[in-house]
N, C-alpha and C positions, 0 to 999 in steps of 0.2 A: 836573733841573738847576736848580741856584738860580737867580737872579737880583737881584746888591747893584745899588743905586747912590749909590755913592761922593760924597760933597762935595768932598774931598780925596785926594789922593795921600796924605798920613799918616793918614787914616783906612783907607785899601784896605790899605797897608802893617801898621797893626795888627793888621787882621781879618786879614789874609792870614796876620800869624805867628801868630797863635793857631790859626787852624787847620792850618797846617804841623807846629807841634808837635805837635798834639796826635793827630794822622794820624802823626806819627814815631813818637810813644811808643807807638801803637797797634801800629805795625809793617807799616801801610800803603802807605810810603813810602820807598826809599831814602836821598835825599838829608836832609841839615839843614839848615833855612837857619842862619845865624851871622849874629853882630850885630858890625858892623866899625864900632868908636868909636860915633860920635851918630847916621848914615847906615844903615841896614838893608840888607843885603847879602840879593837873594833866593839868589844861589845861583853859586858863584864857574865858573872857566874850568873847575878840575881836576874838579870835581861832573858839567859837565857833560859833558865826554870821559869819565870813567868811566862816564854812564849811555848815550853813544853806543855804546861799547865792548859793552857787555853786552846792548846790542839788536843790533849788527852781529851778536856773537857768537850767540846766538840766532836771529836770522833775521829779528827784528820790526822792523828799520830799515826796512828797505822793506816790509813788507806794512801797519804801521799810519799810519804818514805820507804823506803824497803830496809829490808833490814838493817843493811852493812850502815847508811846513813843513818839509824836511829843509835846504832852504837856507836858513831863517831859525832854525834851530840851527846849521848849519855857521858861519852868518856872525855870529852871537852868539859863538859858539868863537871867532873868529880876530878879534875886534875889541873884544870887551868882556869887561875881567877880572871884575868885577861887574853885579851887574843890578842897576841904582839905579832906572828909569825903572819905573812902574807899569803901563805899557801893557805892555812887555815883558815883566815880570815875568807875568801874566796870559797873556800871549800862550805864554810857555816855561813857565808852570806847566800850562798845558791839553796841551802836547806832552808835558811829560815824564810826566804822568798818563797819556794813550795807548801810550805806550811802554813804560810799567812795569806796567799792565793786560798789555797785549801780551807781556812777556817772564813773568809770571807764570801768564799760560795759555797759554803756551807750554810751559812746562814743566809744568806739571798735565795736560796733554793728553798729549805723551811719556809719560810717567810712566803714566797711564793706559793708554796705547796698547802700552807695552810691559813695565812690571812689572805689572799686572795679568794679561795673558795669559801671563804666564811664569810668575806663581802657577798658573794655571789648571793648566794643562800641570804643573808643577813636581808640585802638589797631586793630580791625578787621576794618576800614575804613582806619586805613595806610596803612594796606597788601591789601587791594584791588587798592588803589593805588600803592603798587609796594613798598612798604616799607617793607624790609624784615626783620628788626632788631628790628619790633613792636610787633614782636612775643614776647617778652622778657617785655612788659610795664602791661603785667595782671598780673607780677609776683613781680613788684618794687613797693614795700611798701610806699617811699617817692610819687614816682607819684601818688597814689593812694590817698596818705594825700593831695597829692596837689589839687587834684582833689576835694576831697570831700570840703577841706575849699573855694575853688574858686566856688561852685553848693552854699554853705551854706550861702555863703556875695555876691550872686548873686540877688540883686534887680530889682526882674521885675517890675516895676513903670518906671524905664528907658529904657528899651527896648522899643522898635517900631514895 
């Protein structure tokens, strides 16, 4: 973990968007910050409901934050449309980092857990049929996604 120390609030604000950006272009990061007029906006209300959203949905709301940090996101949500304040911003860029670590091995870990063993299984039933080139399907990454999203929007209510 680094460690800056800031002179200034527009200096932290600086450093802080150069490396936001360059973490987005990378594709590190979901959100952007945006620059609102002469003021630096870290990161507005709807950014932040979107990435609540997708950690509830996921699972990781509660298993990567503890408490006191989900109340100082909820209550950033419901009182400030922007994050001007550089304490804050610091404070909700460290959460939303945990969270978006968290919903990304979140799903690498599913994905793992269950299209790789569905290759397996998929894979060892075509070579005993005589399919010799199934050897090669426990190792294709796409099959593997394909697999796990076709197991995961598979609704047994339909089946027989």
């Amino acid at each position: 973990m680094n460690v800056f120390n800031f002179t200034s609030t527009a200096q932290f604000i600086n450093i802080h968007k150069q490396c936001i950006k360059k973490q987005y272009e990378n594709g590190n990061i979901m959100f952007k910050a945006v620059p609102n007029g002469c003021a630096f906006c870290f990161l507005d209300k709807k950014q932040l409901v979107n990435l609540k959203t997708k950690a509830m949905r996921s699972g990781a709301w509660f298993k990567a934050l503890q408490r006191i940090d989900r109340v100082l996101f909820d209550l950033t949500i419901r009182v400030v449309d922007n994050i001007r304040s550089a304490k804050l911003a610091k404070s909700i860029a460290m959460l939303t980092r945990k969270l978006e670590d968290a919903i990304k091995n979140s799903f690498s870990s599913r994905l793992k857990a269950i299209g790789l063993h569905l290759a397996q299984k998929i894979s060892l039933a075509a070579q005993k049929l005589g399919n010799i080139s199934a050897r090669e399907w426990v190792f294709d990454s796409s099959f593997a996604i394909f697999l796990a999203v076709m197991h995961v929007n598979n609704v047994k209510i339909f089946k027989r």
